[in-house]
C-alpha positions as CSV (number, residue, x, y, z in Angstrom):
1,X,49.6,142.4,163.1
2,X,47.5,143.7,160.4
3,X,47.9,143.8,156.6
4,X,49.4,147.3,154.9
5,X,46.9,150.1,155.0
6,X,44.3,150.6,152.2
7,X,44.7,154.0,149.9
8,X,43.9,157.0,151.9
9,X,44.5,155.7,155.5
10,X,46.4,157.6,157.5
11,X,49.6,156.6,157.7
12,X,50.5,157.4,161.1
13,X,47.7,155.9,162.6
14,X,47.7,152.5,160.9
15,X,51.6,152.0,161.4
16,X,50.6,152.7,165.2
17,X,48.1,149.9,165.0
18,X,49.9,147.4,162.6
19,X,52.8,146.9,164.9
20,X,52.2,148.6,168.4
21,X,53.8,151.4,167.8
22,X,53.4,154.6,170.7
23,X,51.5,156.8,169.0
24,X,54.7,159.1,168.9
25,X,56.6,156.9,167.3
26,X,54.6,156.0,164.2
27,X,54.3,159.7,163.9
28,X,58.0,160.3,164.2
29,X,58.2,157.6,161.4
30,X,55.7,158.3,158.9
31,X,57.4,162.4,158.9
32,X,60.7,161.0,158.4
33,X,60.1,158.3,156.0
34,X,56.4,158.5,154.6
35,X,55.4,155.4,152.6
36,X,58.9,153.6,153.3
37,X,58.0,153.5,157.3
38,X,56.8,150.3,156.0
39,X,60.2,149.0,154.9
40,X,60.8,149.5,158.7
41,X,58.0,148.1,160.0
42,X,58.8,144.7,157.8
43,X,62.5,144.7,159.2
44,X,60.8,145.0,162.6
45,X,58.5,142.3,162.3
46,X,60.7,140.1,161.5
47,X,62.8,141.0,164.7
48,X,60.5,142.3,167.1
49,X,63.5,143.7,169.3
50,X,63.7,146.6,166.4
51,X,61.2,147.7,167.0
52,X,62.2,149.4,170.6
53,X,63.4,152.6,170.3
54,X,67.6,152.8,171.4
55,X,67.3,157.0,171.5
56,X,66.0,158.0,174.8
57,X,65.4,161.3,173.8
58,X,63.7,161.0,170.2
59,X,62.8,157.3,170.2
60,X,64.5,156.2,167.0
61,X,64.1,152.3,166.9
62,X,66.6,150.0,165.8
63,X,64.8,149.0,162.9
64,X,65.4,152.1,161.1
65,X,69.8,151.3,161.6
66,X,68.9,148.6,160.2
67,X,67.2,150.4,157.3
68,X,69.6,152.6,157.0
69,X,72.5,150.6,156.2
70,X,70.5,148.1,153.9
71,X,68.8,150.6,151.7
72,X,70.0,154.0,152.0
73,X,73.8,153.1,152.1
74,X,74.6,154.2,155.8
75,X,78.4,153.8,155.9
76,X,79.0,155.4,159.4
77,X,77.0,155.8,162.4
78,X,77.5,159.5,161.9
79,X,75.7,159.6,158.3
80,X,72.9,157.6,160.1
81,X,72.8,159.4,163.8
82,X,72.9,162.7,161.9
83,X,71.6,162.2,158.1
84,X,69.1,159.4,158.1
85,X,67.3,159.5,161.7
86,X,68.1,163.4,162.4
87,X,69.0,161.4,166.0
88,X,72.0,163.8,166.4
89,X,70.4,167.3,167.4
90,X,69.4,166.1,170.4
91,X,70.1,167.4,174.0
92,X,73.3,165.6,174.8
93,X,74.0,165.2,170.9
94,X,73.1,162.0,171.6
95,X,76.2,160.3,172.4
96,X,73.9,158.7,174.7
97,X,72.8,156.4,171.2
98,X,75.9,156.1,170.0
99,X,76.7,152.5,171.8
100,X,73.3,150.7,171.0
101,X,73.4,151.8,167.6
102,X,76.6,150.3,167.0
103,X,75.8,147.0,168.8
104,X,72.0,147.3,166.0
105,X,74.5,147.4,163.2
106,X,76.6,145.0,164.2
107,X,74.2,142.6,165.2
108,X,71.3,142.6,162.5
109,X,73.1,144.3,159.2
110,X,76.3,143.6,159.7
């Protein structure tokens, strides 16, 4: 993995090259989080399983539960599905993410 990006790289772009990101999900990160994508991105490589995405329909990745519980004060997975990772307005409301993002929190942040 490479270092942080210079000034004026594209964000996007270098998170996708840093740490192997699909190219939609570094985009997806960088328009939720901007420069803290690479708070996530140091959660995730320390546990490379974080970085797979648990949301089969917007590709949210376990580091940001993580994240969100740590830094921004997640208290339920609610305020993260809905608030934090905008997870919640997808097609099936995604209950679908509901079970592996409890099992992330559990797990990795407690």
């Amino acid at each position: 993995m490479k270092a942080e990006p210079a000034r004026g790289a594209p964000l996007a772009a270098t998170l996708r090259d840093a740490c192997g990101l699909e190219p939609a999900s570094a985009e997806r990160l960088f328009t939720l989080y901007g420069v803290m994508a690479w708070e996530i991105m140091r959660i995730g490589r320390a546990k490379p399983k974080l970085l797979r995405s648990f949301d089969t329909h917007g590709g949210a990745l376990g580091a940001e539960v993580v994240y969100a519980i740590r830094h921004e004060l997640a208290q339920t997975l609610s305020d993260f599905l809905l608030r934090r990772t905008v997870v919640g307005p997808g097609p099936d409301a995604e209950i679908s993410a509901l079970e592996p993002a409890a099992r992330i929190a559990v797990r990795h942040a407690g």
